[in-house]
C-alpha angles and dihedrals in degrees: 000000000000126000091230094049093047087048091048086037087060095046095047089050095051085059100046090048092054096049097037099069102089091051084066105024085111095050100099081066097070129103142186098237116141102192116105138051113350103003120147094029112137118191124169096219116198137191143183111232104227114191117249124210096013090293090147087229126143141169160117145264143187123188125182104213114190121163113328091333137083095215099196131350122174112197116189112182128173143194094045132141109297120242097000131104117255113214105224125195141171103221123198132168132162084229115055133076093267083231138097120268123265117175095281088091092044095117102182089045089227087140089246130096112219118188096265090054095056098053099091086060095039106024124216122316117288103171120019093203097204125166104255135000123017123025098183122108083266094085093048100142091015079155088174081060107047137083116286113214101231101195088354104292127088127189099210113196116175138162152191095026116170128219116241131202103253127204108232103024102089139079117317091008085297125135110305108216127228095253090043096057089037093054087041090050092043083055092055088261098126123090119206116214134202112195129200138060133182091218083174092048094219090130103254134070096265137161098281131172089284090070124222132314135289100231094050125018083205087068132064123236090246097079096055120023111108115265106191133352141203137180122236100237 
């Protein structure tokens, strides 16, 4: 990887890591228990990964969801960014639309959907499905962890990922428990989301036309507006 993509990839993860803190801060609470409603239900979910924002991206993904686990999901995606890593996640809230994103919810009408934009149609981050290690909202933008997209194209495999209880996902924007976003998920309720995109096209996330981010003025837009999005069904 480029020097100039790790240095932005650190900065990036410092602030996701600060602001991050409040979507897991429930998450010590979890178990893997599998009683109660629900428990024992197996379902293989798939979704066809559209672009957003004209990124040019595509994919699919399956996920096998059983109890408070997904235990395997394979996600293959295609016309990203080259040579950059590509933050995943699987985003569920009680509250949104359960759907990606279109320019109804542009609020600014600048003709672009940034993250925070989309949250109302996909809801916070549930799942960050990185390639090692930790899997909880914590690691929400963990850049040195996710796929990175050689000639444009990953084939992400992963198993054995546990559900959290996430700040934010339940009912009247509370605390939404593990079972709860693994019964949700399990419904076709959860929204998988690819995020980056070189609207410049210069090779690296850098400050283009589109500004910086909105959730760091020190960023550019680049590094975190959704590239490409798939429900769960």
């Amino acid at each position: 990887m480029k020097k100039s993509m790790t240095t932005l990839g650190a900065t990036v993860l410092m602030l996701f890591a600060a602001t991050s803190v409040g979507a897991s801060a429930a998450s010590a609470h979890n178990t893997d228990g599998e009683s109660g409603k629900g428990a024992g239900k197996t379902v293989t979910l798939t979704a066809t990964l559209s672009q957003l924002n004209n990124s040019g991206a595509s994919g699919m993904a399956t996920a096998v969801v059983r109890n408070k686990k997904i235990r395997s999901i394979d996600v293959r995606a295609m016309g990203l960014t080259p040579d950059a890593p590509h933050a995943q996640h699987i985003h569920f809230g009680d509250q949104a639309l359960h759907e990606c994103p279109t320019l109804a919810q542009d609020a600014n009408n600048d003709g672009r959907l940034t993250t925070v934009e989309g949250v109302p149609a996909y809801g916070p981050v549930a799942v960050s499905l990185t390639t090692t290690g930790d899997t909880s909202p914590a690691s929400l933008l963990a850049v040195d962890r996710f796929p990175v997209a050689e000639d444009g194209m990953y084939n992400y495999s992963r198993s054995n990922i546990k559900f959290t209880d996430v700040a934010g996902a339940g009912v009247g924007g509370g605390v939404g428990t593990a079972k709860q976003i693994a019964d949700a998920v399990r419904a076709g309720e959860g929204v998988l989301v690819i995020h980056g995109i070189d609207y410049n096209e210069d090779g690296v996330y850098s400050l283009s036309d589109e500004g910086a981010s909105e959730l760091n003025p020190a960023l550019p837009a680049e590094a975190t507006d959704p590239a490409a999005c798939g429900v769960l069904r």
